[in-house]
C-alpha positions as CSV (number, residue, x, y, z in Angstrom):
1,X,89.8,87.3,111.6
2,X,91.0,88.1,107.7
3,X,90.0,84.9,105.7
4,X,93.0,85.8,104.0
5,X,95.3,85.1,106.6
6,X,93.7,81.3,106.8
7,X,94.4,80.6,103.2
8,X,91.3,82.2,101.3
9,X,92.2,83.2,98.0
10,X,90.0,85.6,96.2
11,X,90.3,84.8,92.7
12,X,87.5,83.0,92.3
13,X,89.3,79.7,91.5
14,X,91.1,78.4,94.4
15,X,88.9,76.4,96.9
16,X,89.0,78.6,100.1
17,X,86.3,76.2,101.5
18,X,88.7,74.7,104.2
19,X,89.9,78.6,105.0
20,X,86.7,79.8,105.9
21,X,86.2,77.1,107.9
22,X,89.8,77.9,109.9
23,X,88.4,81.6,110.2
24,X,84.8,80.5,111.5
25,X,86.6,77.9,114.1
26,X,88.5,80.4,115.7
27,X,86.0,83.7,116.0
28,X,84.0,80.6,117.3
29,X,86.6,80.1,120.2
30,X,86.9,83.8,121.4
31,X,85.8,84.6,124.5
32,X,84.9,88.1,123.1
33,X,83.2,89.8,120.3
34,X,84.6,88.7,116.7
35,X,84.5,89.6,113.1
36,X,85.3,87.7,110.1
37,X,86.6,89.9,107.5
38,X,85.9,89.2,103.8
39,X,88.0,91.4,101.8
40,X,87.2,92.2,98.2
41,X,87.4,89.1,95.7
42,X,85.5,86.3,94.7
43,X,85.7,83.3,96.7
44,X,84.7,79.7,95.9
45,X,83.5,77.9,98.1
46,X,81.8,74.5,98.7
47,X,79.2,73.4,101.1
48,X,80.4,74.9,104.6
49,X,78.5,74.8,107.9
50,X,79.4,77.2,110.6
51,X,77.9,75.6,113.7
52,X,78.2,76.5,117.1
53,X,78.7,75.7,120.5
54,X,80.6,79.2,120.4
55,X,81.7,80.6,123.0
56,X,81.9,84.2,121.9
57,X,78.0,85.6,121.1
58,X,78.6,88.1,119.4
59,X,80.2,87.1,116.0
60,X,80.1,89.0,112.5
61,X,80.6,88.3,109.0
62,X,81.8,91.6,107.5
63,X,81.7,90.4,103.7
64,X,83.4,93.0,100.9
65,X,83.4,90.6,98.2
66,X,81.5,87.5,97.0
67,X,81.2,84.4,97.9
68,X,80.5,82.0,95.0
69,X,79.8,78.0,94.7
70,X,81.0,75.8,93.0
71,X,79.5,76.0,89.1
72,X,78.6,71.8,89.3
73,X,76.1,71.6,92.1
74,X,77.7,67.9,92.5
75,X,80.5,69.2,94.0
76,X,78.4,69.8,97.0
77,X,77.7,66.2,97.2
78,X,74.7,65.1,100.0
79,X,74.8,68.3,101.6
80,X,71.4,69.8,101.5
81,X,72.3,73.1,101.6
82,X,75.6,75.2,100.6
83,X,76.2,77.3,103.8
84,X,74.7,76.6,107.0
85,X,74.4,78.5,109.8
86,X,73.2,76.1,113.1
87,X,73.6,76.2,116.9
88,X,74.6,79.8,117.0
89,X,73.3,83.0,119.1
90,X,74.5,86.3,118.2
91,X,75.5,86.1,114.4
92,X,75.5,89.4,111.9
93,X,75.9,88.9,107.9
94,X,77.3,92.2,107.1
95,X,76.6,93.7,103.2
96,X,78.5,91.5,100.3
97,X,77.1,89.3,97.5
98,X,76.0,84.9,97.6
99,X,76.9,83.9,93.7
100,X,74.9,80.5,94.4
101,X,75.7,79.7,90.3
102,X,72.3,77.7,90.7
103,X,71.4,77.3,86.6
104,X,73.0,73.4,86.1
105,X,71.1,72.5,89.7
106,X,68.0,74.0,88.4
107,X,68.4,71.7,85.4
108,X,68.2,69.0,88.4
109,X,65.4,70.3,89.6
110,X,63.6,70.5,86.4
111,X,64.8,66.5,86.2
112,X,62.8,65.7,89.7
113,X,65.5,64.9,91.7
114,X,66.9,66.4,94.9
115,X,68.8,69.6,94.9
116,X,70.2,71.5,98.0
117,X,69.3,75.2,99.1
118,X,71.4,78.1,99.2
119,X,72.5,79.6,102.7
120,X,70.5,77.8,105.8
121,X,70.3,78.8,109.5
122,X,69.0,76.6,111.7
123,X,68.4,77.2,115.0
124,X,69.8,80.0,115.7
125,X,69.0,83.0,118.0
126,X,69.7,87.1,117.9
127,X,70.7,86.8,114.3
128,X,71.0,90.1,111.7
129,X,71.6,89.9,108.4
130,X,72.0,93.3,106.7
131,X,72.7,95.1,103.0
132,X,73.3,91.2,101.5
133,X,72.7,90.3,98.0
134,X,72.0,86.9,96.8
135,X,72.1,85.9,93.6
136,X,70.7,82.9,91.7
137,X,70.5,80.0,94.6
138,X,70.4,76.6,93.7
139,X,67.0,76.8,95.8
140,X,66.0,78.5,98.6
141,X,68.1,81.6,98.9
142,X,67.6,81.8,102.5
143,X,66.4,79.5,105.1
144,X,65.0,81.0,108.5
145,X,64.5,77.5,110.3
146,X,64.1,77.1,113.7
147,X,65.5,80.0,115.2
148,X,64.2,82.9,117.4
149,X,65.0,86.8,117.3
150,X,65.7,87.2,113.9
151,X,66.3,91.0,111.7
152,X,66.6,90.9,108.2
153,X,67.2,94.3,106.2
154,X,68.3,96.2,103.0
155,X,68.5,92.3,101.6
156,X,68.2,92.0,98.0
157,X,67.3,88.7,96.3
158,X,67.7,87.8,92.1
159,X,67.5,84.9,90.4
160,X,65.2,84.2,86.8
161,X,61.6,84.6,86.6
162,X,61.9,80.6,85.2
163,X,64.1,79.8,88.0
164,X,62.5,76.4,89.3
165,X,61.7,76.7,93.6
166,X,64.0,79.6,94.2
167,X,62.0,81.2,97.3
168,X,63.8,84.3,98.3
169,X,63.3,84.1,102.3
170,X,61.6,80.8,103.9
171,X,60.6,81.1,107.7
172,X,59.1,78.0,109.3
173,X,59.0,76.7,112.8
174,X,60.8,80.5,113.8
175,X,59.4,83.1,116.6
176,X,60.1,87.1,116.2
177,X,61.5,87.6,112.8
178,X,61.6,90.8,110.9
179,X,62.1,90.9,107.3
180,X,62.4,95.0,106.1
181,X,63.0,97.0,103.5
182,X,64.2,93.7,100.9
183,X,63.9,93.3,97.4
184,X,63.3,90.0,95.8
185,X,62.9,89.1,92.4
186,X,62.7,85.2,91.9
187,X,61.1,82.2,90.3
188,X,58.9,81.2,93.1
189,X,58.1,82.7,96.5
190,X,59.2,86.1,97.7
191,X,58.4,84.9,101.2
192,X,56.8,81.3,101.7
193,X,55.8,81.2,105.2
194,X,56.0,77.4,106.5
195,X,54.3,75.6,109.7
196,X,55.4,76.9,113.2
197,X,56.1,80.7,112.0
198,X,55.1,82.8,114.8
199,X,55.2,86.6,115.0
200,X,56.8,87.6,111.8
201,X,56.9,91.6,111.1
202,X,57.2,92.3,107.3
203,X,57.6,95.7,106.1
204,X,58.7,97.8,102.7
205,X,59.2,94.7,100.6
206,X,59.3,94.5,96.8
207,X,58.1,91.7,95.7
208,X,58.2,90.3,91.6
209,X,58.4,88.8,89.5
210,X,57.8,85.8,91.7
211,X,54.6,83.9,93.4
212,X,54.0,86.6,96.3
213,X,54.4,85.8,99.6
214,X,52.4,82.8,100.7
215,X,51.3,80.8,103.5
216,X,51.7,77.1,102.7
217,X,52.2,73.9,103.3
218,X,50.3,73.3,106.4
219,X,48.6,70.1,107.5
220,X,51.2,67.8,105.5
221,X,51.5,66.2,108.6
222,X,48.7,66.5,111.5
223,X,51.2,67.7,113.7
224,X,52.4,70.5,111.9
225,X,52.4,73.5,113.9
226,X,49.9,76.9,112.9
227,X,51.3,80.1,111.7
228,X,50.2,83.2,114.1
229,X,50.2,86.5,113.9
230,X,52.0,87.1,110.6
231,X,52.0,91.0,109.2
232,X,52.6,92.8,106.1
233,X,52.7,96.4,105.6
234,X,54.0,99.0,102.7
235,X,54.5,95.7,100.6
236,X,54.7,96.3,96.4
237,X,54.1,93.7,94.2
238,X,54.8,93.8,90.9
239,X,54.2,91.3,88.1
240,X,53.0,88.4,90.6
241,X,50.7,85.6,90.7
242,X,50.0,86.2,94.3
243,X,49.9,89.1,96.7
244,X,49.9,87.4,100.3
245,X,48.0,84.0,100.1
């Protein structure tokens, strides 16, 4: 499934929003393992959610180029997040680049007012992302919320040392994630680890400039769930506040 062959343009002008939408439908629909190809280019896109029910489980991104948003958060309009990922089992992010263009949203931040994160996936099982680069989210780079079985390697997350809130990888209410061999260099969090987190394996991270990795924002609500049996080995961190707090 070529985005290009749904409409995509890679110029890095033309909306191709409503293309990969077209492309996500139909690996959706197959009965059998499917990969969405995303050929060299830049691609603008607005917010997007690929949700499930699917009925193939076994879908893959296969990104070659770069995906970029729109440079006036605005665009995105209530959405709280630019891509989402929800409902799905079996989904790999293969290699490529998130431009997030988050610097006028950060100015929104910096103003108090609400501001939507960069790629979300929400409750989702068996998931892989691998050899992705994300650059300069509007928040959160990536969201882990929710979802069960997840492997995260070789990704590498940028955006300023100034950069208001953007946590490289957030993981709350999730069971049996991995997070290897990353690099993340932000304005807040490597990893923020929220209520619910349970069994998370991190390993050969390189973390700063940034906060650390932290566990945080627990007992906002007396319901929120603990965080159990959290590890970090062969972690560097370099020019942080925090190591693991």
């Amino acid at each position: 499934y070529n985005v290009l062959r749904f409409g995509a343009k890679g110029n890095g002008v033309a909306d191709s929003t409503q293309a990969f939408a077209k492309a996500w439908a139909a690996a959706c629909a197959s009965t059998e393992s499917a990969t969405i190809n995303v050929p060299k280019g830049r691609y603008l896109l607005g917010y997007v959610a690929f949700n499930g029910d699917c009925k193939s489980s076994d879908i893959t991104f296969r990104i070659d180029g770069t995906l970029v948003a729109p440079a006036d958060y605005c665009v995105l309009g209530q959405a709280d997040n630019w891509l989402s990922f929800e409902g799905v089992s079996g989904v790999s992010i293969i290699g490529g680049a998130l431009d997030a263009k988050g610097s006028s949203l950060w100015a929104c931040k910096a103003s108090g007012t609400n501001c939507p994160d960069g790629a979300t996936l929400y409750q989702l099982q068996n998931i892989r992302i691998n050899g992705l680069l994300s650059l300069n989210s509007q928040m959160f780079h990536i969201v882990i919320n929710g979802c069960k079985d997840v492997h995260i390697e070789g990704v590498t997350v940028i955006a300023p040392g100034n950069s208001p809130n953007t946590d490289g990888i957030h993981v709350q209410l999730s069971t049996n994630a991995k997070i290897m061999n990353c690099t993340i260099k932000t304005g807040d969090d490597c990893i923020p680890i929220g209520p619910g987190t349970k069994n998370l394996w991190i390993e050969r991270v390189t973390c700063g400039p940034a906060h650390g990795i932290s566990i945080g924002s627990l007992g906002k609500d007396m319901n929120d769930e603990g965080v159990q049996n959290v590890t970090v080995i062969r972690t560097v961190f370099t020019g942080t506040q925090n190591g693991l707090l």
